[in-house]
TIRO-2110 file (N, C-alpha, C; in Angstrom, 1 decimal):
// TIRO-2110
-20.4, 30.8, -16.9, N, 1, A
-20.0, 29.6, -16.2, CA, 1, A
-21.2, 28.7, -15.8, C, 1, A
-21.3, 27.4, -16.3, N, 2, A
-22.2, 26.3, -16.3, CA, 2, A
-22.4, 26.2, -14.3, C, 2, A
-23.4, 25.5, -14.3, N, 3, A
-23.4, 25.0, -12.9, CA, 3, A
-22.6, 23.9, -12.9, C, 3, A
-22.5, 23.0, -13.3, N, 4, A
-21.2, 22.2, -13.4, CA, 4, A
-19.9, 22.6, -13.3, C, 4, A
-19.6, 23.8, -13.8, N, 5, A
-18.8, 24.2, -13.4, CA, 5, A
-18.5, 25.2, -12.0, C, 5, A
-19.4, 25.2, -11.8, N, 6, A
-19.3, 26.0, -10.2, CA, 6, A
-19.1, 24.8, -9.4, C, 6, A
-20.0, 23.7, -9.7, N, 7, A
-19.9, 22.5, -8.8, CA, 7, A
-18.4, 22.6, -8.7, C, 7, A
-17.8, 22.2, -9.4, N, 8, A
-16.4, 21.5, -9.9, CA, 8, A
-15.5, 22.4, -9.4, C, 8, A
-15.4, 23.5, -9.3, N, 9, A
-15.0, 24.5, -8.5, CA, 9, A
-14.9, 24.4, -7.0, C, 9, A
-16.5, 24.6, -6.5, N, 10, A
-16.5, 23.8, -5.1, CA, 10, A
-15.7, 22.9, -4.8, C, 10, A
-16.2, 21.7, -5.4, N, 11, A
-15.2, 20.4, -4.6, CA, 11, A
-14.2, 20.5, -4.7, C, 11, A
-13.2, 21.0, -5.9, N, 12, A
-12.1, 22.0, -6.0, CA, 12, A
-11.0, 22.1, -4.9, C, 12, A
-12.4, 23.2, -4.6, N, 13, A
-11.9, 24.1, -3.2, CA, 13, A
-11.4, 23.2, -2.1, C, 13, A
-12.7, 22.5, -1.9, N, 14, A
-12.9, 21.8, -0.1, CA, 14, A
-11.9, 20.6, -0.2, C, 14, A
-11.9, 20.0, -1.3, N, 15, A
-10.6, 18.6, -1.6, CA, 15, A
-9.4, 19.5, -1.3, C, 15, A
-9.0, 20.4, -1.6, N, 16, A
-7.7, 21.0, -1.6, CA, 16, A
-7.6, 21.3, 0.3, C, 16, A
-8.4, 22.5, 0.3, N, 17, A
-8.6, 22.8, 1.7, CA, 17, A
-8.0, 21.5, 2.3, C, 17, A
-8.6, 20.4, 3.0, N, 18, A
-8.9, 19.2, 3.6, CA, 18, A
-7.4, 18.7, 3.2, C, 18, A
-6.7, 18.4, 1.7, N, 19, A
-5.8, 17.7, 1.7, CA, 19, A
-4.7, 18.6, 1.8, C, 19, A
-4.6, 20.3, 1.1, N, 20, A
-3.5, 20.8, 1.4, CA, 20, A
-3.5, 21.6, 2.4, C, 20, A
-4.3, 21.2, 4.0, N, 21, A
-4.0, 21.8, 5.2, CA, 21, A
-3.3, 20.7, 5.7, C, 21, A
-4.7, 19.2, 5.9, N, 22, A
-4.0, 18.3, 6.7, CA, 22, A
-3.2, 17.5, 6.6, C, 22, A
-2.6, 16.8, 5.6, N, 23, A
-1.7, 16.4, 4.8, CA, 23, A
0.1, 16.9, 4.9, C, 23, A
-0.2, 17.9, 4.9, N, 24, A
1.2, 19.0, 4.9, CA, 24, A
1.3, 18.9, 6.6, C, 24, A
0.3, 19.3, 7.0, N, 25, A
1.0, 19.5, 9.2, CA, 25, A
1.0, 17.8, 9.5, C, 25, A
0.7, 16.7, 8.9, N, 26, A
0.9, 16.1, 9.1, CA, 26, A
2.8, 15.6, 9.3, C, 26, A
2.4, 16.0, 7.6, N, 27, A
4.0, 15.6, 6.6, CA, 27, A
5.2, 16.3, 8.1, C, 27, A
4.9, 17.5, 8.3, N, 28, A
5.9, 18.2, 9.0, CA, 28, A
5.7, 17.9, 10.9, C, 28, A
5.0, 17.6, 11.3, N, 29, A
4.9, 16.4, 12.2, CA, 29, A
5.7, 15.7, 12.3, C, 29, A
5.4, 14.6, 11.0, N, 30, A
6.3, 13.9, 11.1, CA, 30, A
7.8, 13.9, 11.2, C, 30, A
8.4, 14.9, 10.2, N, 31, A
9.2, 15.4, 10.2, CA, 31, A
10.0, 15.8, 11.7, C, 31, A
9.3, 16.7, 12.2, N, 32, A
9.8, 17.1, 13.8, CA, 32, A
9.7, 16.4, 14.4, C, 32, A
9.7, 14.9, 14.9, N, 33, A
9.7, 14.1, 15.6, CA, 33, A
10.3, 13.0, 15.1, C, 33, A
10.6, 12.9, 13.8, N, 34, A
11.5, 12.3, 12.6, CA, 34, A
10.7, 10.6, 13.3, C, 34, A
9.5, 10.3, 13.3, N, 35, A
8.5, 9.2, 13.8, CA, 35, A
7.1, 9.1, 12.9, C, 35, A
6.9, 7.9, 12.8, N, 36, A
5.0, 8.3, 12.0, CA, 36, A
4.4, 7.6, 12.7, C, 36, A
4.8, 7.1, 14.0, N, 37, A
4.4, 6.2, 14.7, CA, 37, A
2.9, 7.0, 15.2, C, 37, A
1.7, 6.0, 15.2, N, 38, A
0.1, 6.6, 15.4, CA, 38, A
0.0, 6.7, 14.2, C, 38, A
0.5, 6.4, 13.1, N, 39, A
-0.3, 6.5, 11.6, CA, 39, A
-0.5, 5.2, 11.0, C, 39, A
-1.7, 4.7, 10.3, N, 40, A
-1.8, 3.8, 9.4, CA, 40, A
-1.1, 3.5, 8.8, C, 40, A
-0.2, 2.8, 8.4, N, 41, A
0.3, 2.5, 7.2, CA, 41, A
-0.6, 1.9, 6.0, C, 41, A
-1.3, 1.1, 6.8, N, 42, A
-2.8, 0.3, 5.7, CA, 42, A
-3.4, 1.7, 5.3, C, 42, A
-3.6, 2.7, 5.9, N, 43, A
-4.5, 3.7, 5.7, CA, 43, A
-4.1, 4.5, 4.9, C, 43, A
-2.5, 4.8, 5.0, N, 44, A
-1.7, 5.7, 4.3, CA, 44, A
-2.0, 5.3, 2.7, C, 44, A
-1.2, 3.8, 2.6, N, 45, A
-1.6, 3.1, 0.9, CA, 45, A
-2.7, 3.0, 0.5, C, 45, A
-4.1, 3.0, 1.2, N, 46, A
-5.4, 3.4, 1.0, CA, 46, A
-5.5, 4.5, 0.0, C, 46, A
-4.8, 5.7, 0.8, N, 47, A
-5.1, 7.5, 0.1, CA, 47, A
-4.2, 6.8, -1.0, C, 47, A
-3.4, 6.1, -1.1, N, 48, A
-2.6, 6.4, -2.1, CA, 48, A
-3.4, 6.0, -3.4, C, 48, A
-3.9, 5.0, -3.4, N, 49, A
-4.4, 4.1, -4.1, CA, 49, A
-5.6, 5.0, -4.5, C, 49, A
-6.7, 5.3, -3.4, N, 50, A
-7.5, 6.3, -4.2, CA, 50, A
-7.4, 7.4, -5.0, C, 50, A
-6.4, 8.3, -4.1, N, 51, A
-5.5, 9.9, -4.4, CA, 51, A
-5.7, 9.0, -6.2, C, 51, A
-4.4, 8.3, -6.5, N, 52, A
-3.9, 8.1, -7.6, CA, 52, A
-5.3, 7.3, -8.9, C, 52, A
-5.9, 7.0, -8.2, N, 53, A
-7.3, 5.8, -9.5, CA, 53, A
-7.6, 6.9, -10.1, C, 53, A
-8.2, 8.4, -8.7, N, 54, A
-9.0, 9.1, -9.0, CA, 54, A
-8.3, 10.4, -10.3, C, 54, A
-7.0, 9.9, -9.8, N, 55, A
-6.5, 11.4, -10.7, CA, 55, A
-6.2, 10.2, -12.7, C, 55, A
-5.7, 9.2, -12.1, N, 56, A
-5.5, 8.1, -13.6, CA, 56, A
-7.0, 8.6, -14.0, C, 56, A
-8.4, 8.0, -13.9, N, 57, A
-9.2, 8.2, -14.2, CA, 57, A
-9.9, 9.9, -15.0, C, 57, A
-9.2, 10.2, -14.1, N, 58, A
-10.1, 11.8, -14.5, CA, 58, A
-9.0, 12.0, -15.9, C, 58, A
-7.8, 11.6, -16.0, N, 59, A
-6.5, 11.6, -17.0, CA, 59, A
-7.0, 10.6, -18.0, C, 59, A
-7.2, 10.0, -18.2, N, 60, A
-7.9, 8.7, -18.8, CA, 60, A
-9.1, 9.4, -19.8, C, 60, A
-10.0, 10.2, -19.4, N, 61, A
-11.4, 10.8, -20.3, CA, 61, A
-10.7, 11.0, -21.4, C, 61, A
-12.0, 10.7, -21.8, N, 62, A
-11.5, 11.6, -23.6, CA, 62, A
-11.4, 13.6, -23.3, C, 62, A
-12.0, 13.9, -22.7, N, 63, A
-11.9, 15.2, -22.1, CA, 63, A
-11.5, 15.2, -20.8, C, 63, A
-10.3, 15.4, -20.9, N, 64, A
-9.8, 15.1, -19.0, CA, 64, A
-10.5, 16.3, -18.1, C, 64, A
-10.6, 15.5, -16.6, N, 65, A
-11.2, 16.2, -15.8, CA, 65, A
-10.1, 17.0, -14.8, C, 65, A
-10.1, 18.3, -15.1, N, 66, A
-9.4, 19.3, -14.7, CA, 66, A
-9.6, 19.4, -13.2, C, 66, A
-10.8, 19.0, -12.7, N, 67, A
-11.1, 19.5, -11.7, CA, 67, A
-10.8, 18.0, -10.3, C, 67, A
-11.0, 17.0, -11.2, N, 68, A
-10.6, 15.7, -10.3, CA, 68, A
-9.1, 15.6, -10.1, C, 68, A
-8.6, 16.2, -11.8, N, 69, A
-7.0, 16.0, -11.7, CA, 69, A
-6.5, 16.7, -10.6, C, 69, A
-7.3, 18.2, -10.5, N, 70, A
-6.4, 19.1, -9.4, CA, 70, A
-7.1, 18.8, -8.3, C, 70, A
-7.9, 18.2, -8.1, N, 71, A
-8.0, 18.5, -6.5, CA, 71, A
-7.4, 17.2, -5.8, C, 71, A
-7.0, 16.1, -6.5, N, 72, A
-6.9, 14.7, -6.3, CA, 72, A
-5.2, 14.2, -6.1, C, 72, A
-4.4, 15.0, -7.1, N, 73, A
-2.9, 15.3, -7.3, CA, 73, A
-2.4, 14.9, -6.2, C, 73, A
-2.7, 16.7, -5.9, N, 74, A
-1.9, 16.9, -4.8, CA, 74, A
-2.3, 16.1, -3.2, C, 74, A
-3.3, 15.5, -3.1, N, 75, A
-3.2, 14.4, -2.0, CA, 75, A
-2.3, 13.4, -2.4, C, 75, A
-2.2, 13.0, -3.9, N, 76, A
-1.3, 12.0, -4.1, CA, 76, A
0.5, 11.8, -3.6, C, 76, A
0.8, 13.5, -4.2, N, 77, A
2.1, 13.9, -3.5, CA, 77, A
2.2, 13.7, -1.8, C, 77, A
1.2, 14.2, -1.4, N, 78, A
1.9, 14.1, 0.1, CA, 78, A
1.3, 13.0, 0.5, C, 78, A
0.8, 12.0, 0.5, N, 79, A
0.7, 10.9, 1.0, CA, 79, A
2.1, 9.7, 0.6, C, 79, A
2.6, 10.4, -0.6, N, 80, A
3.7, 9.8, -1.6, CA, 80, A
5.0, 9.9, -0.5, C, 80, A
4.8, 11.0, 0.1, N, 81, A
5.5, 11.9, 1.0, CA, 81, A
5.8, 11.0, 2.5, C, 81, A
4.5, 11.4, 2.6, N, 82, A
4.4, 10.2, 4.4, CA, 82, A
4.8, 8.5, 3.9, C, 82, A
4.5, 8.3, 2.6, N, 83, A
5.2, 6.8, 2.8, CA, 83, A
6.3, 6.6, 2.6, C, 83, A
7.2, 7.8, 2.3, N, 84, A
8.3, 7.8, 2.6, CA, 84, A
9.2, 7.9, 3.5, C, 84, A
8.3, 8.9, 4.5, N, 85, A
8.6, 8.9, 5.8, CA, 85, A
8.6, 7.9, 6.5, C, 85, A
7.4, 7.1, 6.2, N, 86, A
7.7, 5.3, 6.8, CA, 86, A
8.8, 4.5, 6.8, C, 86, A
9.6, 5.1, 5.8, N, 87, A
10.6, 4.0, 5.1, CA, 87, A
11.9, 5.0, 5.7, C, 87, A
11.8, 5.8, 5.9, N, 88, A
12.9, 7.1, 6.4, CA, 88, A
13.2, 6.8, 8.0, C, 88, A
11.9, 7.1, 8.3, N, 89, A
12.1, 6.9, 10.3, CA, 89, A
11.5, 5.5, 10.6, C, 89, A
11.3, 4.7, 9.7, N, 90, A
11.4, 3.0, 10.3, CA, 90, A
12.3, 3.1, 11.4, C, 90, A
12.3, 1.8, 12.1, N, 91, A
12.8, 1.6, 13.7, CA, 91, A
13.6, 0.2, 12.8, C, 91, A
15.2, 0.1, 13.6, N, 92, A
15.8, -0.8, 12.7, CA, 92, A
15.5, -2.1, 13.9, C, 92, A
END
């Protein structure tokens, strides 16, 4: 295994860690309180926008990047998640 690929492994890891801990207690937060009220919405379409460039891009190489695609995904889902929840527990 290249050092490149240990690298890629790493950030792997800690993107996942970071988006599939806080992301999900978020998601379910929300959920039990059926509110997203105290969240960004600017901030929310932010992740989305990046979550999603970064995974198009790594998808886009002539050799796709396995390691951007997975660690990047799955922030994309649950942020896909909470902007739905925006639109779910909106205040009429």
């Amino acid at each position: 295994m290249s050092t490149a690929d240990i690298l890629g492994w790493f950030a792997l890891v800690i993107t996942l860690v970071y988006t599939c801990f806080g992301l999900p207690v978020q998601i379910r937060k929300n959920y039990l309180s059926k509110s997203t009220e105290g969240l960004s919405l600017f901030l929310m379409v932010a992740l989305l926008f990046t979550f999603s460039s970064w995974v198009v891009y790594a998808a886009a190489k002539p050799d796709p990047d396995w390691y951007v695609i997975g660690s990047n995904a799955p922030g994309a889902l649950c942020v896909l998640v909470i902007l739905a929840q925006f639109y779910k527990y909106r205040r009429a």
